[in-house]
C-alpha positions in Angstrom: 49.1 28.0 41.4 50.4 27.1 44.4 51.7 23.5 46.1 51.3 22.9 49.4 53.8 20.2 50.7 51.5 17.6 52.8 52.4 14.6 55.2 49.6 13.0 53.4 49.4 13.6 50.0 53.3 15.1 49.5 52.1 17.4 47.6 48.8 18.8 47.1 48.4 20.4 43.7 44.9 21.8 43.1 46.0 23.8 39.8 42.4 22.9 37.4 44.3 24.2 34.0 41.4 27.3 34.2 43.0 30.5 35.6 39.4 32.1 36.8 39.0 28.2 39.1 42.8 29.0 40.2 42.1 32.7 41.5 39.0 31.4 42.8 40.5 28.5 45.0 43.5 30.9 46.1 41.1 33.2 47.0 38.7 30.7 49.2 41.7 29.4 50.6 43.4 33.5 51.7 39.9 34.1 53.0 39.3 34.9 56.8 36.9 32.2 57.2 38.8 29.4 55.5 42.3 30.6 57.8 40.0 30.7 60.7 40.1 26.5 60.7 44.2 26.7 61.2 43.2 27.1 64.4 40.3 24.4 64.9 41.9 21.3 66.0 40.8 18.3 63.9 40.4 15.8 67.0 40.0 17.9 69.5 40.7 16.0 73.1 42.3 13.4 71.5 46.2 14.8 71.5 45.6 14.0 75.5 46.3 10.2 74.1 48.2 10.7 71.0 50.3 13.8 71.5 51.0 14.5 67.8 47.5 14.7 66.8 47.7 18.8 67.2 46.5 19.1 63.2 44.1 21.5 62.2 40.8 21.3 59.9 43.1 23.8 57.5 45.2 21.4 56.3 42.0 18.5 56.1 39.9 21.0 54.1 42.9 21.4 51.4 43.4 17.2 51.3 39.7 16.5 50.6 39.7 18.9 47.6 42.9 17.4 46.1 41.6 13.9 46.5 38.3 15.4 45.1 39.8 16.5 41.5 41.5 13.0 41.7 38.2 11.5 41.7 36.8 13.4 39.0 39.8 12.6 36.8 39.9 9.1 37.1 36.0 9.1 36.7 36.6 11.3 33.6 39.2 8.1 32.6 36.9 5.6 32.1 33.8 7.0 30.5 34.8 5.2 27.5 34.9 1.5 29.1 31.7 1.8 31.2 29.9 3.4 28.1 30.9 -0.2 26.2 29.8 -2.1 28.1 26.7 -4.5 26.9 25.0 -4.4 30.4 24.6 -0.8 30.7 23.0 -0.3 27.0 19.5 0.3 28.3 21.2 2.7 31.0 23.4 4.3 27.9 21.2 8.1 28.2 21.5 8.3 32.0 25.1 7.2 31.9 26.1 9.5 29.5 24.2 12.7 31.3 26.1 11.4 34.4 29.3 11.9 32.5 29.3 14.7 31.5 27.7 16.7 35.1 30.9 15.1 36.5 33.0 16.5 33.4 31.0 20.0 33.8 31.2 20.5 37.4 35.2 19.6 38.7 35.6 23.1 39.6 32.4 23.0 41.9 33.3 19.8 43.3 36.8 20.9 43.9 35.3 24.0 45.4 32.5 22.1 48.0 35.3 20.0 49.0 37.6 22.8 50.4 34.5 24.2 52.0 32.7 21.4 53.1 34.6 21.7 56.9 34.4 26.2 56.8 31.9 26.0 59.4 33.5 23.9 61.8 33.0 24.3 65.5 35.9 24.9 68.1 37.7 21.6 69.0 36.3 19.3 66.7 32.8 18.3 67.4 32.9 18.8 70.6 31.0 22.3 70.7 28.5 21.0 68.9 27.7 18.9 71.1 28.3 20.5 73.7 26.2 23.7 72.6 24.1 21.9 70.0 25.3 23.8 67.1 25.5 21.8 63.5 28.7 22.9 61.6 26.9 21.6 58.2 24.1 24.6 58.9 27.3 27.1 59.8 28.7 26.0 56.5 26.0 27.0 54.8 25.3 30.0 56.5 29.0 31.3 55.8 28.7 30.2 51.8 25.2 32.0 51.6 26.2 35.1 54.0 27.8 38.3 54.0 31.6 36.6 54.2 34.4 36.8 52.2 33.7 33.5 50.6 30.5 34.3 49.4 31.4 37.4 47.7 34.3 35.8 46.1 32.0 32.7 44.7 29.5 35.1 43.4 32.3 37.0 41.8 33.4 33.8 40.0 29.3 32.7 39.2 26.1 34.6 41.2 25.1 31.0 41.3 27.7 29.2 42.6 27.1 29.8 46.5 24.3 27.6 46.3 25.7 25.1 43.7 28.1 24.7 46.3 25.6 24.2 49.0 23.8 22.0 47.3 26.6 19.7 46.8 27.5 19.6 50.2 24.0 19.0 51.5 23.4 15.6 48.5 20.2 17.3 48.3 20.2 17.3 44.5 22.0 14.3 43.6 20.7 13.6 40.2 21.6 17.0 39.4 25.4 16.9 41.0 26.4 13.5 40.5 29.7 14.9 42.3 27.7 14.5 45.9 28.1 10.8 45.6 32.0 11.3 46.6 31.7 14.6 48.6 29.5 13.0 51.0 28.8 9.2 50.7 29.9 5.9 51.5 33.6 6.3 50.0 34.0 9.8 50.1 37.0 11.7 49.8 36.6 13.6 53.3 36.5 9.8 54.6 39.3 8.9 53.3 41.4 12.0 54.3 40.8 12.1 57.6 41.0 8.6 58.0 44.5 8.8 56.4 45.1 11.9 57.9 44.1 11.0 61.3 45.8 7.6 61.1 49.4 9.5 60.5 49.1 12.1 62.7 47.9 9.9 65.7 51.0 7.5 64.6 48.1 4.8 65.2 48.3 3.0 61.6 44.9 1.9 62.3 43.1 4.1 59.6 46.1 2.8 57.1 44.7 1.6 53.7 46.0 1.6 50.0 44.8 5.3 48.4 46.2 4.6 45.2 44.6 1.1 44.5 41.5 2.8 45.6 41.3 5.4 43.2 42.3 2.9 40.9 39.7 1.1 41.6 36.9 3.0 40.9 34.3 2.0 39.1 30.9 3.4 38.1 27.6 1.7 37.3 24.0 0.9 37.5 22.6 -0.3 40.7 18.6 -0.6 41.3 18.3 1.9 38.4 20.6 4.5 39.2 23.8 5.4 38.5 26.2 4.9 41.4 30.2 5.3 42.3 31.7 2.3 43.1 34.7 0.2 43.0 36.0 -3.0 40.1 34.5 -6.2 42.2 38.1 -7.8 40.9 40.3 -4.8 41.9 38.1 -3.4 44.3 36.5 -5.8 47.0 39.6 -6.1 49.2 40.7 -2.0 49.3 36.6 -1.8 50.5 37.2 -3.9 53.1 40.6 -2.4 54.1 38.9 0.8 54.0 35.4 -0.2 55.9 37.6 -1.8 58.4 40.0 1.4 59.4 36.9 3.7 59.8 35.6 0.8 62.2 39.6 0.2 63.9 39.5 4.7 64.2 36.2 5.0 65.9 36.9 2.2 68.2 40.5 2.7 69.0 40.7 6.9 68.5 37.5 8.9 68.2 35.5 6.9 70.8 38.5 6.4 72.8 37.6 7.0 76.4 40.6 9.8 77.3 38.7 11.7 74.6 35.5 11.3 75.6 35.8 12.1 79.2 37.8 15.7 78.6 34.5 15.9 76.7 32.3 15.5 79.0 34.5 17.6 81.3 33.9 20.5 79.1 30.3 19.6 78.9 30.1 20.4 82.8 32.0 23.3 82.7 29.5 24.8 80.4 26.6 23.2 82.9 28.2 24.7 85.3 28.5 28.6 83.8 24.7 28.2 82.8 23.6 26.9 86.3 25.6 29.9 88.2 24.1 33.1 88.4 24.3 34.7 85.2 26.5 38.1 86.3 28.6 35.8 88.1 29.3 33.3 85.4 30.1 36.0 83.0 32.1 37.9 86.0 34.6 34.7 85.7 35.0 34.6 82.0 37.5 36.5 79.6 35.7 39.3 76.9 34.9 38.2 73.9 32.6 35.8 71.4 32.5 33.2 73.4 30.2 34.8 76.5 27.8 34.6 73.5 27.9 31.1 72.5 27.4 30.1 75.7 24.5 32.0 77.1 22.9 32.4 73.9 18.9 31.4 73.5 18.7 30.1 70.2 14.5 30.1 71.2 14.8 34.1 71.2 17.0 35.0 68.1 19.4 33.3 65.6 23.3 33.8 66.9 25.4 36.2 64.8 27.4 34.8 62.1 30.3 37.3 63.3 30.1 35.6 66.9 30.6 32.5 65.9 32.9 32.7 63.7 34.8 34.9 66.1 35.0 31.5 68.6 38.0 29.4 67.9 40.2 26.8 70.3 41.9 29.6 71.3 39.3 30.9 73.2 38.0 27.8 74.1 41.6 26.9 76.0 42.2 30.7 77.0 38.7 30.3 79.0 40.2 27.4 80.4 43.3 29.2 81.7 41.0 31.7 83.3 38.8 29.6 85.1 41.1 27.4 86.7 42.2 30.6 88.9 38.2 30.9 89.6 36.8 31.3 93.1 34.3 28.3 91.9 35.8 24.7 93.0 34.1 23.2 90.6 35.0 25.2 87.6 38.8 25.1 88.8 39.0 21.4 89.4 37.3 20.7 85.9 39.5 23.0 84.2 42.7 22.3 85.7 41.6 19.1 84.9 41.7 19.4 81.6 44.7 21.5 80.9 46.9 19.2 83.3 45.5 15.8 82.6 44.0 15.0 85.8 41.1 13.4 84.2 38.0 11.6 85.8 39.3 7.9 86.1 37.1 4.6 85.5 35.8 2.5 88.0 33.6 -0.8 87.7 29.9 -0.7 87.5 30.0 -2.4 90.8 32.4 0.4 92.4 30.2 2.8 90.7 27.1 2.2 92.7 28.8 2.5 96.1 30.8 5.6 94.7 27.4 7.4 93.6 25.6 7.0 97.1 29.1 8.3 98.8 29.2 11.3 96.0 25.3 12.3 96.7 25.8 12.1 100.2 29.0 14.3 100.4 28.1 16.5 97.4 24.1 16.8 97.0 23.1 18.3 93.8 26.8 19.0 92.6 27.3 15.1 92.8 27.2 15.2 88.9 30.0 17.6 88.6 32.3 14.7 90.2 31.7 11.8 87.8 30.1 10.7 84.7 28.5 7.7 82.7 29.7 7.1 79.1 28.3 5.8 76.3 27.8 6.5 72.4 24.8 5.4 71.2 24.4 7.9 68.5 27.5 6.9 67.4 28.3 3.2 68.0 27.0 2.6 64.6 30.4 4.0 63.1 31.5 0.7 64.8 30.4 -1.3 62.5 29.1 -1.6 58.7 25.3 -0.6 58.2 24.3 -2.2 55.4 21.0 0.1 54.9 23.7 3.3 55.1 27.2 2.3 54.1 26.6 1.2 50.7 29.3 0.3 49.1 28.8 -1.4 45.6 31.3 -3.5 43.8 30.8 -3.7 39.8 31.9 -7.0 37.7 33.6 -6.5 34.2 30.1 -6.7 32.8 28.8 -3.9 34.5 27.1 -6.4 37.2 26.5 -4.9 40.5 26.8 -6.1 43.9 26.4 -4.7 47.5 29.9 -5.5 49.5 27.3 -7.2 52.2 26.8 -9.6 49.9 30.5 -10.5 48.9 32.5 -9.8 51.6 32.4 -12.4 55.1 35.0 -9.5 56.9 31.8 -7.2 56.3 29.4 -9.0 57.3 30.6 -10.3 60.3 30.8 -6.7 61.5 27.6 -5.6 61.0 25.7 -4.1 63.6 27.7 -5.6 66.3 27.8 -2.4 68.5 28.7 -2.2 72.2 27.6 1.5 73.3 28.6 1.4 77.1 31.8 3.0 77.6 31.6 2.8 81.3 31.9 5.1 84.9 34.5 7.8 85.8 35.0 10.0 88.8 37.1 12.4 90.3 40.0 10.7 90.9 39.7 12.5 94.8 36.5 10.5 95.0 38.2 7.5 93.1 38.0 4.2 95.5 41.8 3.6 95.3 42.0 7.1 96.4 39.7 7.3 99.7 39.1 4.9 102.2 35.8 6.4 103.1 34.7 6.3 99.6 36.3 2.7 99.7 33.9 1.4 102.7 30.9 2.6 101.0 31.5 0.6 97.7 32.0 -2.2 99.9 28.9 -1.9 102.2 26.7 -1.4 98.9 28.1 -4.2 97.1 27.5 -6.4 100.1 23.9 -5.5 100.0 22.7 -5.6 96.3 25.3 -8.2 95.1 23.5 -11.1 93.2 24.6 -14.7 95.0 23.6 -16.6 91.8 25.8 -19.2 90.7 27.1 -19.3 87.0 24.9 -22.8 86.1 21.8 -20.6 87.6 22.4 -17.7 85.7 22.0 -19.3 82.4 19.3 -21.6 83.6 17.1 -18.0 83.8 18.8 -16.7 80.9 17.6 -19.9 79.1 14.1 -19.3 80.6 13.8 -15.9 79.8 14.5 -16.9 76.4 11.6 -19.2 76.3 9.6 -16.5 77.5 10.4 -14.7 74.7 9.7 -17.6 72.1 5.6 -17.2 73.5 5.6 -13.8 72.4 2.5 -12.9 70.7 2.2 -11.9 67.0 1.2 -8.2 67.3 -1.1 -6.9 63.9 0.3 -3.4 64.0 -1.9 -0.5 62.4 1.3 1.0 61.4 2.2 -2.8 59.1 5.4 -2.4 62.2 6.7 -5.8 63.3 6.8 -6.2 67.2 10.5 -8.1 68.9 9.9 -11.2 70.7 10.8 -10.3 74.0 10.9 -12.2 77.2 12.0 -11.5 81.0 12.6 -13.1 84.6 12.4 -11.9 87.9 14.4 -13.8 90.3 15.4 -13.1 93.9 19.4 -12.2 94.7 19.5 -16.0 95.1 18.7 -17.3 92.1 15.5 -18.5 93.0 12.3 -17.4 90.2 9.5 -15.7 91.1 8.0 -14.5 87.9 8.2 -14.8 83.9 6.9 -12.8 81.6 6.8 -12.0 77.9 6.0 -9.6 75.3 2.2 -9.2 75.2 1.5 -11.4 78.4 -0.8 -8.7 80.2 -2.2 -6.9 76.9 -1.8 -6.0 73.4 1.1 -4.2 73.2 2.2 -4.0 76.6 6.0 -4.3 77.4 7.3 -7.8 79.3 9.1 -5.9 82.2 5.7 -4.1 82.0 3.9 -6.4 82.9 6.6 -8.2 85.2 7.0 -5.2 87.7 2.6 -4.8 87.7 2.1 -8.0 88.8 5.0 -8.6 91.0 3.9 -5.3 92.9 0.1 -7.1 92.6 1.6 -9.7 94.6 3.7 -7.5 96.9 7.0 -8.7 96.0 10.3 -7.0 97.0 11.6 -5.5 93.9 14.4 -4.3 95.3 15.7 -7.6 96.6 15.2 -9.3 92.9 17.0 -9.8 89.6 15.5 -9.1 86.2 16.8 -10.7 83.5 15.0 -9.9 80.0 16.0 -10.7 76.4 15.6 -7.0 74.6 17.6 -4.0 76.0 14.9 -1.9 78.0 13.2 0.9 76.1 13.9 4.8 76.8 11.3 5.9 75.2 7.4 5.5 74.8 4.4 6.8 73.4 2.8 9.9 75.3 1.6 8.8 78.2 3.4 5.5 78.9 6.2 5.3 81.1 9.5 3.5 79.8 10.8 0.3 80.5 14.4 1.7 82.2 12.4 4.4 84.4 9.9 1.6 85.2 13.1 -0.8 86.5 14.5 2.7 88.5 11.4 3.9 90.0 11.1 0.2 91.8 14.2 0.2 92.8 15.7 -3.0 90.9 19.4 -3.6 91.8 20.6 -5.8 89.3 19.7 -6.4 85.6 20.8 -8.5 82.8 20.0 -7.2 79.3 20.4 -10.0 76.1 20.5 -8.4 72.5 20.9 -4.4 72.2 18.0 -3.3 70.2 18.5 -2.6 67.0 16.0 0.0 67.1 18.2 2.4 69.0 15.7 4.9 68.1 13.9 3.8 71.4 16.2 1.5 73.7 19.2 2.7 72.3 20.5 4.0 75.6 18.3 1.4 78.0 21.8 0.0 79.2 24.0 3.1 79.8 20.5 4.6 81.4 20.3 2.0 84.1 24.1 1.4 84.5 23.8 5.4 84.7 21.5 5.1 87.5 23.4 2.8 89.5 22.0 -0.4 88.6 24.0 -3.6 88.4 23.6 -4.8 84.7 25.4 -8.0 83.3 25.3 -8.7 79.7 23.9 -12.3 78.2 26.5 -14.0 76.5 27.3 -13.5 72.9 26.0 -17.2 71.9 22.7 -16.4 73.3 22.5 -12.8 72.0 22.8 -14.3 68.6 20.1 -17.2 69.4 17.6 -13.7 70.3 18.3 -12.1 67.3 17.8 -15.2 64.8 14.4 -15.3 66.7 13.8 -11.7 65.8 14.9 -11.8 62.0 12.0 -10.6 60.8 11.9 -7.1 63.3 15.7 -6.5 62.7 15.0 -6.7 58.5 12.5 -4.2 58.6 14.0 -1.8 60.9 17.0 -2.0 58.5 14.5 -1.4 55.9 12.9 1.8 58.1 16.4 3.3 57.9 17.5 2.6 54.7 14.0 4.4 53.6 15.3 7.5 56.2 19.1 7.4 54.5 17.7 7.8 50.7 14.5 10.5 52.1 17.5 12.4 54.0 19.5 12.7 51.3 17.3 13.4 48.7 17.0 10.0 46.7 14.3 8.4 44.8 
């Protein structure tokens, strides 16, 4: 069997004492789909910051099944102690069973760990995005299909493709215990690629002990079931070691705006190809798989395995080389953009709104290809600990269990403190610093919507809006669904109030900004000489029908807005803030002393909505 010398792990060993399992693995890893992920980057942009971060999901894929037969043999170890144990006697049957599926299937979990990345997009996740492909589904599809990994699973067990799949997926947990550390809250492709990632970024922020942690695990019973977790004694402070670098590596190297904007740079040059006439989009591009990722309608018919497969960052840079010769300006500046770091550059919400009249007027419709807005909403919750999600359970010497929430004040002073607005970047030609005419126009803007409200005024309405909020009605819901306490004020650019509203003031059910902007428009006020100032970050989304808060606040013009507590529900307001900020309106955050006062007074909402996607977590993934 071969070793594998790694900067990680020195050296990866995956020998399983079973010649057949040792062909097999060899075999997955020679295959044409596993060598394809030498050449998918494993951070994609993010070597434009860190400049060693050039590794490949190759050498991730072979780390996360090493660390994955270390699991199972240090779960193996301590059958014996956990079976002992006087708590866990009326548990005794289901303990046992769970033993021995984790003795009976190291070879499958050593095999769903190589493979759980063999469908990975070009440059990270960034395709996906981009293209909205899910390299989970690809996975699949190359484990089930006609491939060279399929063939050589079915030659090993007809069954094992979709064993394997079914790992990966945690749709049958009961029956593969092993999902619990393929794909859970301490997994071993977490704690590669956090490792991994830390190292090769030469950021030491996703450092944390690997050998206490393995040491540390534990398994027992929590709320029934059998769960992996870690010794309360040995374990509680590698949790929070590791809990904390996933949180220091979203905020300080996946989310990290260099990254993001080449991103988003991509995204437009893809906006761009599909917006172009079709013949002369594909006139500009080089031959190959790629044409077909882009301009494929998934609506018509599925995309063919061989096409995507045939797409790595090769392609993906070697398009980028070609179009930076193109006749398109926009396609050249955004690729030569990318390939020699001249990268859209950040400018202050209040620069922004200047910049964005100057950039429509000069521009027109291609105003967007010169600048955008960034935020992560879908994934500002890596920023912090969920306790509804990231369950991590701590077990005492007599098999008692506890939630790391519950022990841990580093924990839970990070949960669900999220900030999702990234911020505004342009083209650096169209950058303020850069051009006086772009200059003058921030400047005559600013002059116009600028709020004159002193800092004593300011939380005199904050304070107000707040007791606005304290009057909301009790709502008796259909749905059992709590309604937020939620109130707002309008004041004039002065300071001065003109209305106050709150959640439920003009009807059952109806929003406070709502019913704000109706009556202020009842009584013929100027909206877009005011300040709103409202407790709850403004809904995107509504029932059919009803128009949302945010396009509400746009459509009448409002310049400036400050926004108290981000929902928690980001299923709806998630994006309220980046939206308006988006848009070009002036928003100022409450302070975090008076965020915290809103959500005390919503408790009750926030608890259930935890509850509503802890209930989504365990139906997602297959649990009781």
């Amino acid at each position: 069997m071969k070793v594998f010398r790694d900067p990680v792990h020195n050296l990866i060993n995956l020998d399983t004492n079973d010649k057949k399992l040792n062909e097999l693995i060899m075999k997955l890893i020679d295959s044409k789909e596993f060598q394809r992920l030498r050449f998918i980057n494993q951070l994609g942009f993010v070597y434009l910051s860190f400049p060693s971060a050039t590794h490949s999901r190759f050498e991730h894929s072979l780390g996360v099944a090493f660390l994955a037969k270390r699991f199972v043999e240090k779960i193996i170890s301590i059958e014996t102690k956990i079976l002992e144990l006087d708590n866990h006697s009326q548990h005794k049957e289901e303990l046992e069973e769970f033993f021995e599926k984790i003795k009976r299937d190291k070879g499958l979990a050593m095999v769903a760990a190589l493979l759980h990345d063999v469908g990975h997009s070009p440059l990270s996740h960034i395709t996906e995005d981009v293209l909205g492909f899910k390299h989970e589904e690809w996975t699949r599809d190359i484990i089930l299909g006609n491939t060279e990994i399929n063939r050589h699973l079915k030659e090993f067990d007809e069954n094992f493709p979709q064993a394997v799949c079914d790992v990966l997926s945690g749709s049958k947990r009961e029956e593969y215990p092993i999902s619990k550390f393929i794909s859970g809250s301490i997994d071993v492709d977490k704690i590669d690629y956090l490792l991994r990632d830390s190292h090769m970024t030469g950021s030491q922020f996703g450092v944390f002990d690997l050998e206490w942690l393995i040491n540390a695990l534990a398994v027992g019973v929590k709320d029934d079931q059998v769960e992996l977790g870690l010794d309360y004694i040995k374990g509680l402070g590698i949790a929070e070691d590791f809990v904390m670098s996933r949180i220091y590596m979203y905020t300080h190297v996946y989310l990290y705006k260099t990254n993001l904007v080449a991103q988003n740079m991509l995204k437009l040059i893809f906006e761009r190809l599909r917006e172009l006439p079709k013949e002369q989009s594909l006139s500009l591009m080089p031959d190959g798989s790629l044409k077909t990722l882009i301009f494929h309608d998934k609506t018509e018919s599925p995309l063919n395995l061989d096409d995507y497969l045939g797409v790595s960052d090769v392609d993906l840079f070697y398009l980028l080389k070609t179009l930076r010769k193109s006749t398109d300006e926009t396609l050249k500046m955004l690729s030569s953009g990318i390939l020699e770091r001249r990268l859209f550059k950040k400018i202050s919400d209040q620069e922004w709104i200047g910049t964005k009249h100057f950039l429509e007027k000069e521009k027109g419709g291609n105003s967007k290809y010169h600048a955008v807005t960034l935020g992560f909403e879908a994934k500002s919750a890596r920023l912090t600990y969920r306790p509804t999600v990231d369950r991590i359970f701590l077990f005492e010497k007599n098999g008692t269990a506890h939630e790391i929430f519950e022990k841990s004040q580093i924990i839970a002073s990070n949960v669900h403190n999220r900030e999702s607005f990234l911020g505004h970047f342009v083209d650096p030609n169209f950058h303020p610093e850069n051009s006086d005419k772009v200059k003058l126009e921030v400047e005559e803007i600013k002059r116009k919507i600028e709020p004159r409200i002193d800092r004593d005024t300011v939380e005199k309405l904050i304070l107000l809006s707040i007791e606005e909020a304290e009057k909301s009605e009790d709502e008796h819901r259909d749905d059992g669904k709590i309604s937020p306490k939620v109130g707002a004020v309008l004041s004039d650019l002065d300071g001065n109030v003109l209305l106050t509203a709150h959640r439920g003031k003009g009807g059952h059910g109806h929003h406070c900004e709502f019913s704000l902007i109706t009556e202020a428009k009842e009584k013929g006020l100027n909206l877009k000489e005011s300040v709103l100032f409202v407790t709850l970050e403004p809904c995107t989304v509504r029932g059919e029908g009803k128009i949302p808060c945010t396009q509400r606040i746009l459509d009448e013009g409002i310049p400036v807005v400050y926004i108290g507590s981000l929902d928690i529900n980001d299923d709806i307001t998630g994006d309220g803030e980046t939206t308006l900020k988006s848009k070009g309106v002036w928003v100022e955050r409450y302070e975090h002393r008076y965020e915290r006062k809103i959500s005390a007074m919503n408790f009750k909402f926030e608890e259930q909505q935890r509850a509503f996607r802890e209930a989504r977590r365990r139906q997602d993934q297959g649990l009781r």
